[in-house]
N, C-alpha and C positions, 0 to 999 in steps of 0.2 A: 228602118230595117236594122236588128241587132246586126253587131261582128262579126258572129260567126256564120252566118245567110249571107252576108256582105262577101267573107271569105270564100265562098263556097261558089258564091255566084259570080265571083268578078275574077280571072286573075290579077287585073293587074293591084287589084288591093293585098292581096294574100302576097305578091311579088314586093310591094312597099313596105308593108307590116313585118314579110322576112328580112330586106334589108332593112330596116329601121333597129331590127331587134338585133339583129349581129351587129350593126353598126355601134348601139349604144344612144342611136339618136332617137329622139320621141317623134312618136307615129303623128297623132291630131290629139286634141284634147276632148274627145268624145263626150266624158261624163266628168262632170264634178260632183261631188259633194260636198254642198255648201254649210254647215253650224251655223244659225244665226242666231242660236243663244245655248248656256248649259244650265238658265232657269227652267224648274221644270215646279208644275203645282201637285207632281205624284210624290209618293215616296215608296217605290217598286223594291220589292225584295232583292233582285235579280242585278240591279245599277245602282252605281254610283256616283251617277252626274248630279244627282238631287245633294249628294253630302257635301259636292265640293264648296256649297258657300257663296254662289256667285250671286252678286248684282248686277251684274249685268254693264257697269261703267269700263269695262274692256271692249264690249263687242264693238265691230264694226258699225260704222254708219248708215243711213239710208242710201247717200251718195257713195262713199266707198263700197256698199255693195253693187251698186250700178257700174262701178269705172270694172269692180271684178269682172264684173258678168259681160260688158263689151268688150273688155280685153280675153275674156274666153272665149265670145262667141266668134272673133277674129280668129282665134287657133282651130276653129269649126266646132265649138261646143253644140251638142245636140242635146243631152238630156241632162237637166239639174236636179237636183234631191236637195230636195230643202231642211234641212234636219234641225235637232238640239239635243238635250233639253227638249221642250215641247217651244215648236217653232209659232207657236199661236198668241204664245208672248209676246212676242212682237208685233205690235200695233203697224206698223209698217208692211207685214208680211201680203197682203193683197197690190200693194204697190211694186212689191218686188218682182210676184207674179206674172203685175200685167208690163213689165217693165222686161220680161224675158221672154213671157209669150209673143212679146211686139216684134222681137229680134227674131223669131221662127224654132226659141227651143223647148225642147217637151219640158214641163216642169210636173215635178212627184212631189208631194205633199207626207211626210214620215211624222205620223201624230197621234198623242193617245184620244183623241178626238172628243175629249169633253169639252173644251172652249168652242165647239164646232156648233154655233146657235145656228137658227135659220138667218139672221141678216149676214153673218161672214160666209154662211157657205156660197147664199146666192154671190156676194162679191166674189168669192174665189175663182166661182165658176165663169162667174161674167168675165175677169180677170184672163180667165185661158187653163186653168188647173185642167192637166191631161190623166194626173190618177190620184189616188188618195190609199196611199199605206198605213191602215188604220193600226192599231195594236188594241189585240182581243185575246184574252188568255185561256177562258173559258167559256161553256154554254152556260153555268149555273150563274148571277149575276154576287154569290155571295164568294163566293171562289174566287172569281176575277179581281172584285174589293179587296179583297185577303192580301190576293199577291200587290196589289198594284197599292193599297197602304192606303186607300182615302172610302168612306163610304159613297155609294153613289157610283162610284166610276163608271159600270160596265151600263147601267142607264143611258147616262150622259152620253158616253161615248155610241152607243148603238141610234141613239135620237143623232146623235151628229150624222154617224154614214146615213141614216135614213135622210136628214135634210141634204145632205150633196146629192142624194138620191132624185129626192123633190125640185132641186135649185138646178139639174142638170136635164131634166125632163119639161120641167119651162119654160128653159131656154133653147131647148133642141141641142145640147150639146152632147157629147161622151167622154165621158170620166170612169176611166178603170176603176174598179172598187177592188181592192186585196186585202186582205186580213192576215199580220205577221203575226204568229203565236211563239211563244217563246215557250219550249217545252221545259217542265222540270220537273223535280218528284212532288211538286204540289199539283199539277195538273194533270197527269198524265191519265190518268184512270176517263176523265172529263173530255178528252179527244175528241171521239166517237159523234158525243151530246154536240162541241161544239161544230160540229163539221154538217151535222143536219142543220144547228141552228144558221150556220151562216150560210145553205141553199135555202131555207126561207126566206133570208135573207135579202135575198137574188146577189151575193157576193159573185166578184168574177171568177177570183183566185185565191187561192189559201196556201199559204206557205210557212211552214215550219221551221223553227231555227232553234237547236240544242243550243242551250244556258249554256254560257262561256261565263269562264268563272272569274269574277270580279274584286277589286282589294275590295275589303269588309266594309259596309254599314251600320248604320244603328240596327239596322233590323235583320241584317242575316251575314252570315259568312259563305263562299263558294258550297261549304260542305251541305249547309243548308238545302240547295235547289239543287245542284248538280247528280246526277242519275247516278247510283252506283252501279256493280257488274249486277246485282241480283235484280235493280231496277231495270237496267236492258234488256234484261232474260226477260224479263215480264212484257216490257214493252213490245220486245220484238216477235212473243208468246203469243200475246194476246190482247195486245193493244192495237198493233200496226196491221191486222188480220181484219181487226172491228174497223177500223179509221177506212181504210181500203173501202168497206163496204159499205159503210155511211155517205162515203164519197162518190161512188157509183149512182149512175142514177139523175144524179143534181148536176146544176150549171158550175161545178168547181172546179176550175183547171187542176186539179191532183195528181203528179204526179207519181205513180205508186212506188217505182225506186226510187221516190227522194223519202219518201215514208219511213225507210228502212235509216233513221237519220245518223244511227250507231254502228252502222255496218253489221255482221252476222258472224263472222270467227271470231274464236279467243282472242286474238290480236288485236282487233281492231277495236271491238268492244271495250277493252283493255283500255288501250290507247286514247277511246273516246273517252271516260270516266275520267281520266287525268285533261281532258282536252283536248287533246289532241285528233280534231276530228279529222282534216285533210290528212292523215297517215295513210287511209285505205285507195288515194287516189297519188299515183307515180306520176308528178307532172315534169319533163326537164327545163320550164322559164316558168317565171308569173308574169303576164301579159300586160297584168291591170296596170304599172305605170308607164306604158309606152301610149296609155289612151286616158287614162283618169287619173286624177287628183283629190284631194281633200283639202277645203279651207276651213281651217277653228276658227270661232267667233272673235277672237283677237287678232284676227289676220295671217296668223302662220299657215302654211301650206307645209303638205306633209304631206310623203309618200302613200303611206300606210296607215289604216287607223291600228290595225293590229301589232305592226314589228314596231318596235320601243329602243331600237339602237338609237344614237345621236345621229346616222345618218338617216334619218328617217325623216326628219326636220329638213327643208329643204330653205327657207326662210321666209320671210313677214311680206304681206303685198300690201302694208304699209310701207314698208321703206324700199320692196324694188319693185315692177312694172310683172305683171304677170307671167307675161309674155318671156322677158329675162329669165324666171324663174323657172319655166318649164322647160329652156335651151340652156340651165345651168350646167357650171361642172355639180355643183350639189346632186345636179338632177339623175347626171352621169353616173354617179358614185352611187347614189339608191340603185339604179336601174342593173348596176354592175353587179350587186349584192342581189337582185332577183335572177340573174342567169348564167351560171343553176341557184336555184337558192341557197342563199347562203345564212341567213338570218335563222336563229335558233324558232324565233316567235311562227317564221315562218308553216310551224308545226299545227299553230291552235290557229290556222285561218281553217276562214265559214267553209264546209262543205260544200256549199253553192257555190263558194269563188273557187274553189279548188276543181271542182265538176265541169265550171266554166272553161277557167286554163285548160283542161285535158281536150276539151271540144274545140278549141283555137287551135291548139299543138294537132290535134287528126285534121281538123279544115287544112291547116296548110302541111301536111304530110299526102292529104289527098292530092293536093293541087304539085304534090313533091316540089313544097317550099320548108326546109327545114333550117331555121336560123340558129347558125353556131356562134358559138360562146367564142367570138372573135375579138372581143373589145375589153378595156378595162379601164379602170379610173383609181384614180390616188384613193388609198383608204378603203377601199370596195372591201376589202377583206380582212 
């Protein structure tokens, strides 16, 4: 059961969650976000994990992923995201799986799903994989190649969800199928296409995430992918009207307000084109570090993947116990800087997490649990 169901349904979690959050104290450790590498075999317009150069001799271990993962599932971790880079890299990553699913937590798979043959899907699935967040950018297959920088790709990867597909119907299991599209002014016309292609598809869910604008790679600058005002007009014209209607009809959880991903006034539009897409949503806390975390492939934990202060960094679960980490004064000092927010960056978070927080903040307004900005910590400001 998500948070905000959790919220809604229980008081006395919405009563914890309130003090937790006025307090300054962390709630449980619900959701991680684990990196387990920033090798990636794409070279995507849109990122710049692929420039940073890595080999990979920083990341984490098979074991030190394991000590993570039972030191989280002790603070009640429920759901892991597996991430990178493209986490398929790692040879290891079915063992990680069955090494989380053993403990009782939901494990997500975030991958551009070429490395996805029939013999790892069947392992993943045998393993316990509960969904698979594919990245799919277009319907056209020459489109998709363009942005994502390798021939081949959008094949490759559609043979992969088709084998989790195969690998999950053998075994009698269920594995969510989602498709993250990352819109931008190379795709966007291509919406529509891709939205019937992935009800063919028998995709579950389809979710959209406006390009957040990245320092440069060899192959594009922000200016490159990122929508301008006349690109939103368009979008919001005649794009998100068609998308809406491609998506009726079919198995796709679509959302049709999340459709609208620029918002509809000068403002907000505005705002969106620089980034700034949480502008159109008034939230007074962000929720996400009273329940979730991030660990990079070299063991830092860190509040946020988005705000870039130094208090963001909370530190290394190489050198302290996890558990320490998330009852840090570090931890304090980040969580102090979320209520109210205080962090500049806090501006260019996802719309989705921002949409979230506002649904938390009314769950416990309903339940008339409203946690005040009663705590603080050295440096929060």
């Amino acid at each position: 059961m998500g948070l905000v169901k959790s919220i809604r349904r229980n008081p006395e979690v919405a009563a914890e969650l309130a003090r937790c959050v006025a307090e300054g104290q962390p709630y449980r450790l619900l959701d991680l976000k684990l990196y387990l590498t920033r090798r990636c075999n794409l070279r995507c317009l849109m990122c710049n994990a692929w420039a940073q150069d890595s080999d990979g001799r920083d990341e984490l271990s098979t074991g030190e992923i394991f000590r993570c993962i039972d030191e989280a599932a002790a603070l009640g971790l429920a759901n892991l995201k597996l991430f990178g880079g493209e986490p398929l890299m790692r040879r290891d990553l079915e063992s990680i799986v069955t090494h989380a699913a053993g403990l009782g937590i939901r494990c997500t798979l975030i991958s551009n799903g070429t490395l996805l043959n029939r013999q790892r899907a069947q392992a993943l699935v045998t393993a316990g994989l509960a969904q698979l967040d594919l990245s799919l950018d277009a319907g056209d297959p020459a489109l998709h190649d363009q942005i994502r920088g390798v021939p081949g790709t959008w094949q490759r990867a559609v043979q992969g969800l088709q084998a989790v597909q195969e690998a999950a119907s053998r075994l009698d299991r269920r594995v969510v199928l989602r498709v993250n599209t990352v819109v931008m002014r190379h795709n966007c016309h291509d919406l529509p296409h891709l939205a019937r292609t992935l009800a063919e598809l028998g995709v579950d869910e389809f979710v959209l995430n406006p390009a957040v604008p990245q320092a440069a790679n060899s192959r594009a600058t922000a200016a490159d992918y990122v929508l301008s005002p006349l690109d939103v007009a368009r979008y919001n014209a005649e794009i998100a009207p068609q998308l809406a209607a491609a998506a009726d009809g079919h198995r796709l959880a679509a959302n049709h307000e999340l459709l609208y991903l620029y918002g509809t006034s000068e403002q907000h539009v505005e705002d969106a084109t620089l980034g700034q897409y949480a502008n159109r949503v008034r939230v007074g806390c962000c929720f996400k570090p009273w329940y979730y975390a991030v660990i990079r492939e070299n063991g830092d934990m860190v509040g946020c993947n988005t705000v870039k202060h130094p208090l963001a960094r909370i530190g290394n679960v190489r050198e302290t116990p996890l558990d320490h980490l998330w009852r840090s004064e570090a931890y304090r000092a980040f969580r102090a800087g979320c209520h109210p927010p205080q962090f500049g960056d806090c501006r260019r978070c996802c719309y989705h997490l921002a949409r979230l927080n506002k649904q938390i903040e009314e769950a416990l307004a309903a339940g008339h649990h409203t946690p005040a900005a009663a705590f603080s910590a050295p440096g929060a400001n």
